[in-house]
DOLUMDREN-366370 format. One line per field, with one value per residue (C-alpha): residue number from 1; x, y, z. Coordinates in steps of 0.05 Angstrom, whole numbers, always signed. Example, Ala and Ser with C-alpha at 12.3 -4.5 7.8 and 13.67 -1.06 7.14 Angstrom:
BEGIN
seq = (1, 2)
x = (+246, +273)
y = (-90, -21)
z = (+156, +143)
END
This chain:
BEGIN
seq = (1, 2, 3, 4, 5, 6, 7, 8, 9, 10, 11, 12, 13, 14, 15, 16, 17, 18, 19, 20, 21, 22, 23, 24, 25, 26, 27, 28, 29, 30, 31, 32, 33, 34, 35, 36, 37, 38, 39, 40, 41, 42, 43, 44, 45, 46, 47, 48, 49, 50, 51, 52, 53, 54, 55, 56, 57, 58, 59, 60, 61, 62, 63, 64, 65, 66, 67, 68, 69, 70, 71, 72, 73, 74, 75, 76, 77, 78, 79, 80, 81, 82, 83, 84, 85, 86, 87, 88, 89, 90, 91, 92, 93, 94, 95, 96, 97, 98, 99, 100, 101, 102, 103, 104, 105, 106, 107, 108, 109, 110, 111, 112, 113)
x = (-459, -452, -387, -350, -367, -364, -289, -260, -202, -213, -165, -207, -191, -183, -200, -152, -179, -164, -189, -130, -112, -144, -105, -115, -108, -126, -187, -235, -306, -343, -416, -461, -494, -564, -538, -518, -582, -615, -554, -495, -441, -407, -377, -302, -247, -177, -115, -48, +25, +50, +47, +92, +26, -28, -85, -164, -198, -131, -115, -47, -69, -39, -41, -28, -3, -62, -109, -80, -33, +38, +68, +51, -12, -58, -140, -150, -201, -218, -293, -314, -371, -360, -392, -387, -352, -295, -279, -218, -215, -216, -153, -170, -211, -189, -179, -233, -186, -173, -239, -267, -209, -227, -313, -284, -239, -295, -338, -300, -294, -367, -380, -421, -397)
y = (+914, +851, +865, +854, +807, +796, +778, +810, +846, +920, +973, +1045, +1118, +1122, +1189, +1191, +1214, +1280, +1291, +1322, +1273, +1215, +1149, +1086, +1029, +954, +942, +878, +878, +850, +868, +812, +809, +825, +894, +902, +891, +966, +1008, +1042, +1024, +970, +957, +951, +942, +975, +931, +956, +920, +951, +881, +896, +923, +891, +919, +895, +873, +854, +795, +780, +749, +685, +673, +746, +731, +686, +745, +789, +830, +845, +850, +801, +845, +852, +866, +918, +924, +997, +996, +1039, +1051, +1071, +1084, +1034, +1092, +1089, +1026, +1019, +950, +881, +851, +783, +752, +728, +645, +615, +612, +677, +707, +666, +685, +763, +753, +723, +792, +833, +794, +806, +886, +897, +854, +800, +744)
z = (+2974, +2932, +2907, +2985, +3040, +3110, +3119, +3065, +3068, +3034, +3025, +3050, +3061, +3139, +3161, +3221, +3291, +3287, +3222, +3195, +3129, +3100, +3083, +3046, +3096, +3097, +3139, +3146, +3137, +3207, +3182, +3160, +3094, +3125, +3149, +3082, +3043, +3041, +3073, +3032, +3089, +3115, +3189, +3190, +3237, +3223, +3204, +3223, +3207, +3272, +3310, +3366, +3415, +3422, +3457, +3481, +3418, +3371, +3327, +3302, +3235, +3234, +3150, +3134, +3062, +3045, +3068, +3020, +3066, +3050, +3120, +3177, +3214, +3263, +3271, +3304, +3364, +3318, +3295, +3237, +3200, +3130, +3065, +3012, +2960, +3014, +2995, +2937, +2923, +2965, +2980, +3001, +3047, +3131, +3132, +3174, +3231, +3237, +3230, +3281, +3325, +3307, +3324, +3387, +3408, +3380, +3430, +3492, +3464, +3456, +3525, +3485, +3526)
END
């Protein structure tokens, strides 16, 4: 997967939970470049522009615009494996800030802390 990076911002077809319709949506890539060397699929979490709920495990992006979204946004606590042909086209990439806001929420989510 040398064409997207951890922290990149990637537009995907979601399947949606119930598996009823597929839709392309902005997600962030949260694997590591080691888990992509010898695997066709890359670890996301879901990004959503509805920012008035936040749950466990969300981000409000603070620089939105610089990461390539078009509404202010959120990371979502949402973890997703998907295949690398799912992927449209990167966005952007997170600032610094925010990403290292994000690993911390994924963190407390997975109960690394």
């Amino acid at each position: 997967m040398t064409d997207y990076n951890r922290g990149d911002v990637v537009l995907v077809g979601f399947v949606f939970t119930e598996e009823t319709a597929v839709r392309r949506r902005p997600a962030l890539i949260v694997s590591s470049d080691a888990y992509h060397q010898g695997r066709q699929e890359a670890i996301i979490v879901a990004i959503t522009s509805n920012v008035d709920r936040l749950l466990v495990g969300d981000h409000l992006i603070g620089d939105w615009q610089g990461a390539g979204l078009l509404y202010p946004s959120v990371a979502t606590g949402i973890i997703r494996t998907i295949k690398h042909d799912m992927i449209a086209r990167k966005l952007g990439a997170i600032p610094l800030a925010d990403m290292e806001a994000i690993d911390n929420r994924l963190r407390i989510s997975l109960g690394l802390r």
